[in-house]
N, C-alpha and C positions, 0 to 999 in steps of 0.2 A: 594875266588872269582873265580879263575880259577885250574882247573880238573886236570890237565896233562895230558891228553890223545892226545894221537898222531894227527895231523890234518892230514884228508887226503889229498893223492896228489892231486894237482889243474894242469891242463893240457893249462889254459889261462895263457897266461903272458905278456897280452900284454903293452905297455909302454905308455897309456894315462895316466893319473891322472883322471879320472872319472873311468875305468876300475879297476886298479891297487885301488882306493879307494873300489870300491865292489868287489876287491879280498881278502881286507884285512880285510872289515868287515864282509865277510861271514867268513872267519877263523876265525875271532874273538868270532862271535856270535855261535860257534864249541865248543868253551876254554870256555866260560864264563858261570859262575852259576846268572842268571841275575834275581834271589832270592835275593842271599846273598848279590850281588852288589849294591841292594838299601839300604844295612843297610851304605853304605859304604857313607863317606861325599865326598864332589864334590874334594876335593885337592886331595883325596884318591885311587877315582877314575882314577882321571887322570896322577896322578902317577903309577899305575898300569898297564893303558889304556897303556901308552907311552913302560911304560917297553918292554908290549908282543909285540907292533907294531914295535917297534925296534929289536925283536928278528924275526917275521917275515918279516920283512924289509931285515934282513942278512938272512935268507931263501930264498926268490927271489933274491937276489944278485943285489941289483937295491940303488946305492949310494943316497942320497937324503941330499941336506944340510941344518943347523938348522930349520932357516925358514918354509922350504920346509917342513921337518917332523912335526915341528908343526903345519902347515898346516893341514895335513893331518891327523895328530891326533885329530884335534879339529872335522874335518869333519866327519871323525871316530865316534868320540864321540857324533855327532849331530845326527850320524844314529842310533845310539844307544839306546840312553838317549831322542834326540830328534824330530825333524822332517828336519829329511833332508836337504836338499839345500835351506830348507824355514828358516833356523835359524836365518842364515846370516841378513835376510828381518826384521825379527822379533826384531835382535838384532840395527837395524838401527833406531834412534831418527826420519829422515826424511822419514822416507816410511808409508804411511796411508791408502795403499790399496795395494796388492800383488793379481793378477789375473793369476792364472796355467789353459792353454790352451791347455792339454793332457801334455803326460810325457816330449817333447820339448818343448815350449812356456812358456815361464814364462815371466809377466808384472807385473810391478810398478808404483804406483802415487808418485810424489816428488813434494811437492809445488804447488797441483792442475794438475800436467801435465801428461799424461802415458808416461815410456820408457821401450820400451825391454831391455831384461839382457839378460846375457848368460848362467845363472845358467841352468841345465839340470837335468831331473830325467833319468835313464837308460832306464826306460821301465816304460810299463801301471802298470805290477806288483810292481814294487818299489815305483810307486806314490799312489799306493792302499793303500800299507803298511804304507807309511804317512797318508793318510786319515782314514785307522783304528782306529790307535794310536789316532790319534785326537777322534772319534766317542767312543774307550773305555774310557778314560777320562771323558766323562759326561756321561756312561754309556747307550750310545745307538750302534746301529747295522747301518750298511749299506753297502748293498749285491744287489745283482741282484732281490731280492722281497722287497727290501725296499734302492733303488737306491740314495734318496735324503737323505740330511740330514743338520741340522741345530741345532751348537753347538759353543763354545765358549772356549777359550785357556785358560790359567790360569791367562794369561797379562789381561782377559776379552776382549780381540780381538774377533767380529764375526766372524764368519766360518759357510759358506755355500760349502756343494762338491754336485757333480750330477755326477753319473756314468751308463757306460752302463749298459741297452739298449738303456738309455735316451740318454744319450752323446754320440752322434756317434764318436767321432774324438778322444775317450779317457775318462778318467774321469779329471775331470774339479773342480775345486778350488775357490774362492773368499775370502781372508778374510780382514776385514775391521778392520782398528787398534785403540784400545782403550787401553790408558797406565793406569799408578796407580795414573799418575798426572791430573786431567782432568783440563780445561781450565775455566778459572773464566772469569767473567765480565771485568775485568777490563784490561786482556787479549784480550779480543777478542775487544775489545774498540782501543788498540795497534796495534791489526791486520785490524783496519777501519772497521772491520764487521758491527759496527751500531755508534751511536755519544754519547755520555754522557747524553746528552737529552731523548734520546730515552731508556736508559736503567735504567734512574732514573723512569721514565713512568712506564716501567714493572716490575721494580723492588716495584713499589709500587703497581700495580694490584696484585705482588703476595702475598705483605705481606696482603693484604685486601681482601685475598681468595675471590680472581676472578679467573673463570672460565676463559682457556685457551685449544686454539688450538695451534700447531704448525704444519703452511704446509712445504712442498715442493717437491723437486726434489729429486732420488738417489742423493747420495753423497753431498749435503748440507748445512752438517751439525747438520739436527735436532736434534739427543742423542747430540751430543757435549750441543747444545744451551741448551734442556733439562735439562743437568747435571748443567749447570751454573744458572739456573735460581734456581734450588731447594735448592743453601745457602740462598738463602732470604726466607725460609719459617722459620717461627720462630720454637724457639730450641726445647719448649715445645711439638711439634706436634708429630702424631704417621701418617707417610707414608706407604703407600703398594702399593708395586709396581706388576704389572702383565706384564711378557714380554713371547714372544715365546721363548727367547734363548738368557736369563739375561745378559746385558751387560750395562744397565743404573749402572753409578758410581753415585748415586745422594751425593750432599756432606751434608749431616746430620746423626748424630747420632741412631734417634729413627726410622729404617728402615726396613719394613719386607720384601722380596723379592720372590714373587712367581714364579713360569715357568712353562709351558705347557710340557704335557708329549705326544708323536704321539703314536700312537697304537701299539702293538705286535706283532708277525708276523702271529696271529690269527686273526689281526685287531679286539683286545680287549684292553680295558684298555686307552683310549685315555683321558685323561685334555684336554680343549680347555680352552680359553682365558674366553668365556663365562663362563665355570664350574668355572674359580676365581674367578671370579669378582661376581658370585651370593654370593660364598663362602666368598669371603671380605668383604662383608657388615655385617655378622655377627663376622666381628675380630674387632672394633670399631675402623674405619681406621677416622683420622681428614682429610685425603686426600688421593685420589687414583692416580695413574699415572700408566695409559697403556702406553706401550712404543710403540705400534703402535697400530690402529684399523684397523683394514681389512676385518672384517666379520660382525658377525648379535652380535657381545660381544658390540658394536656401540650403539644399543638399549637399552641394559644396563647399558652402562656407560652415557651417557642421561639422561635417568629416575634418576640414581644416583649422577648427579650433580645437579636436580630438585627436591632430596630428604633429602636433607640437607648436602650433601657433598660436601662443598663450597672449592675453592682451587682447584680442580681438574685438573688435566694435562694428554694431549694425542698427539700425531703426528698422522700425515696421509701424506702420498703420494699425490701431486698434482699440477698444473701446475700454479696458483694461489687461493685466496682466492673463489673467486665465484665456480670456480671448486672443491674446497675442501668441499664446501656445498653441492656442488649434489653428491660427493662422498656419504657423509656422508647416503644420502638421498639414495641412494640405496642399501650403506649395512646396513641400517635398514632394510628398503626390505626384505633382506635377511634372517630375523628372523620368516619372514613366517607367519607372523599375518595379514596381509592385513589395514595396516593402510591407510588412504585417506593421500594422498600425503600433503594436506594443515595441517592436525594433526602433519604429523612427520616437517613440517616446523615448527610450531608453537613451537614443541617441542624444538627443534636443538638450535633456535631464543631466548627462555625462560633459553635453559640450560646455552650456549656458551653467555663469554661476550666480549672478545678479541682472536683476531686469528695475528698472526705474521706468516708472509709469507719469508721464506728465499730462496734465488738464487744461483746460481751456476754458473758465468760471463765468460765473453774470458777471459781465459788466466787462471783459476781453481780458480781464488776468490770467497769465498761465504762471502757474505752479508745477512743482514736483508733488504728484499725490499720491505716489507708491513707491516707496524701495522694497525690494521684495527679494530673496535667497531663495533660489532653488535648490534643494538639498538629495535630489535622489526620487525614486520610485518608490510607491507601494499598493500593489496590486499592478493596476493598467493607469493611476491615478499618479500625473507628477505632484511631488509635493511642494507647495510655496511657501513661505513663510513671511508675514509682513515685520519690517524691520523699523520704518518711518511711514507714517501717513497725515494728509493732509485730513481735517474734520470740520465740513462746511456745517457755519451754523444759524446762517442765515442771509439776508439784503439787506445791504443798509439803504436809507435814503434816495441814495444818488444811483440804487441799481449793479452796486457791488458787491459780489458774497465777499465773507468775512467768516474767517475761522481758526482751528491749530492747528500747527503740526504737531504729531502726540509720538513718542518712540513707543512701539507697542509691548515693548517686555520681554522680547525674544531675544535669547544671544543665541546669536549667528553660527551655525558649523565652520563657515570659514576663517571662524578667528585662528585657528591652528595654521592653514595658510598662509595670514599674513604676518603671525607672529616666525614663522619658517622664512619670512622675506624679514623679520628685525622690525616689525612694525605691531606693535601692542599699544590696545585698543586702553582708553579708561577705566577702570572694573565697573563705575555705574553708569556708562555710555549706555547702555540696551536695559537699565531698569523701567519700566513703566512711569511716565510725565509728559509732563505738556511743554513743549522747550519754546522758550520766552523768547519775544523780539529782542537781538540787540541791539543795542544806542553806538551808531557808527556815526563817525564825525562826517559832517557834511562833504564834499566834493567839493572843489573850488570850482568856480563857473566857469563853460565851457563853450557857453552858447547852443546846447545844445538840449533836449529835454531830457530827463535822464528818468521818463515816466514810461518812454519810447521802451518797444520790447524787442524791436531789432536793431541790428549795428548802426552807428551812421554814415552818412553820408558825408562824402565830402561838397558843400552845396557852389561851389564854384568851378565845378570839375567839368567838362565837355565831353563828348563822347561822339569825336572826330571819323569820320569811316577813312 
């Protein structure tokens, strides 16, 4: 694993610990055949790792005590092997969003909230070099002709970077954390996000393959809600999933998973979301799930929940429900056929039969604050109907709304549907009330915080190139 050859003299010696750590990983990465060192297992490694940093340790002449060294060696080994001063973030259960604000600035969400850290990268170039490594990993590029980039960790964490000439102030970072444990029903039931009520309702639109939107805001929650709603599709079924930059964990078996590919640096060779989803209808998908719509792939996925692809599932970006219609409504638009505005409503109205609207409250809780039935046309007006809603009634103290969720009094047109699948509803499930928290018995400890709004993490995991 390592050469013997002499390291050349280093003329820095200065005594920070962020310095003195990129003094010893540049000598490191001098010694190392970083070939051979993947055949090597992780104890192996860092058995090794230690040896030489201890021998360059006594080279600089710089005491360091147990701790300290294995500090440093781990840090070491995450420039190495991983990414950087983001290991730390990645190996933490409580962290569900990491924002790098150039090679100084690095944020955190914990519990809904941002705080700065103090984690630093040395420079533009050393935060590059973390973004590389991320970009070779799913086998894309990003440089000064192809600046943006959007890809995915092995944890299946997103990662979004933008660098200059886009990003003035540095190249810039976002990644959003998805573990190997994704979050069930019954879970986020615990976490208040919606009421027992409410997710016997959808849990039964899914098994009676109804059509499903999910709206909302960044940060949310939709993939989390997504991934919980997809154990209820029965076991039999065959899923295919279409995403820009795969990170739906759906929990089922029978699952084929596509992802777009962005163009070359010929700008040739592009997959759009659209190219799948023509292409999955000839895979004999029982269900399709975009993991987001955002273009003219909208009109496609439409016509394919109106062509016998019942069960369908998508998110969209939006401030509520009504808003997430005229979304819809103008990236159809966007496919460039000229439909009359009342066609592509009628469409939208026939495909969609449930939309669930999720929020994002003071204090970083997200909720479910709309179930909503779409029931049809009248006039040029789709009609909604609220089924369940969330009723913020104020801040407590500590900067948390607090309030109900109330069922609003409407029964549903699609009770005939699902009673046509053998699935009948309470007769006073949809009376007008306020539905009570319920007293669920604790969770046995897990080590982990169970206040956390995304999956976790395994915090001993490595992420090897």
């Amino acid at each position: 694993m390592f050469d013997g050859k002499n390291e050349p003299a280093q003329t820095d010696s200065g005594s920070q610990t962020l310095q003195l750590k990129a003094k010893i990983h540049r000598k490191l990465l001098q010694v190392m055949n970083l070939t051979e060192a993947r055949r090597f297992s992780v104890h192996e490694l860092h058995a090794q790792c230690a040896e030489r940093v201890d021998a360059l340790l006594r080279e600089e002449k710089i005491p360091l005590s147990g701790p300290e060294k294995q500090q440093l060696i781990r840090e070491v080994m995450d420039e190495v092997f991983g990414y950087g001063p983001l290991n730390d973030f990645l190996r933490d259960p409580t962290v569900s969003d990491i924002l790098v604000n150039g090679p100084h600035k690095v944020y955190v969400e914990r519990r809904g909230r941002l705080e700065a850290t103090d984690a630093t990268f040395l420079d533009d170039q050393h935060l590059m070099r973390v973004i590389r490594r991320i970009a070779d990993h799913v086998g894309r590029r990003i440089d000064e002709s192809t600046p943006m980039l959007d890809a995915r960790l092995p944890d299946g964490s997103r990662v979004n970077a933008i660098v200059p000439p886009l990003a003035l102030d540095g190249p810039a970072v976002s990644i959003r954390r998805f573990g190997t444990n994704p979050l069930d029903m019954t879970r986020l039931i615990a976490m208040d996000a919606l009421r027992p009520e409410m997710a016997s309702f959808v849990e039964a639109c899914v098994q009676c393959k109804l059509n499903i939107l999910i709206s909302g805001g960044t940060g949310t929650g939709k993939t989390t809600f997504l991934n919980a709603l997809s154990r209820w599709v029965p076991s039999g079924e065959r899923l295919l999933t279409i995403e820009d930059a795969a990170e739906l964990q759906l929990q089922r078996e029978h699952v084929v998973r596509l992802e777009t590919r962005p163009p070359n640096i010929e700008g040739k060779g592009e997959i759009t979301q659209r190219d799948l989803l023509k292409n999955s209808l000839r895979m004999r998908p029982d269900r399709i799930i975009i993991g987001e719509v955002r273009g003219s792939e909208t009109l496609d996925m439409l016509q394919a929940m109106n062509t016998g692809h019942e069960g369908s599932m998508t998110t969209v970006h939006a401030n509520n429900p009504r808003d997430a219609l005229r979304r819809l409504e103008n990236m159809v638009s966007m496919a460039g056929l000229n439909y009359p505005v009342h066609a592509i409503r009628e469409q939208i109205s026939s495909a969609l039969d449930v939309m669930i609207h999720l929020g994002r409250l003071a204090g970083g809780s997200r909720k479910v604050v709309q179930v909503v039935e779409i029931t049809g046309m009248e006039g040029e007006t789709i009609c909604l109907h609220d089924l369940f809603h969330f009723v913020q009634k104020g801040v407590d103290v500590n900067g948390d709304a607090y309030g109900d969720f109330e069922v609003c009094g409407v029964r549903p047109h699609l009770l005939a549907k699902l009673k046509a699948h053998g699935i009948e509803m309470p007769p006073d499930m949809f009376q007008r009330r306020i539905l009570t928290k319920p007293r669920l018995e604790p969770e046995p400890a897990s080590g982990a915080d169970d206040n956390v709004e995304e999956p976790e993490a395994q915090p001993k995991k490595r992420f090897w190139l």
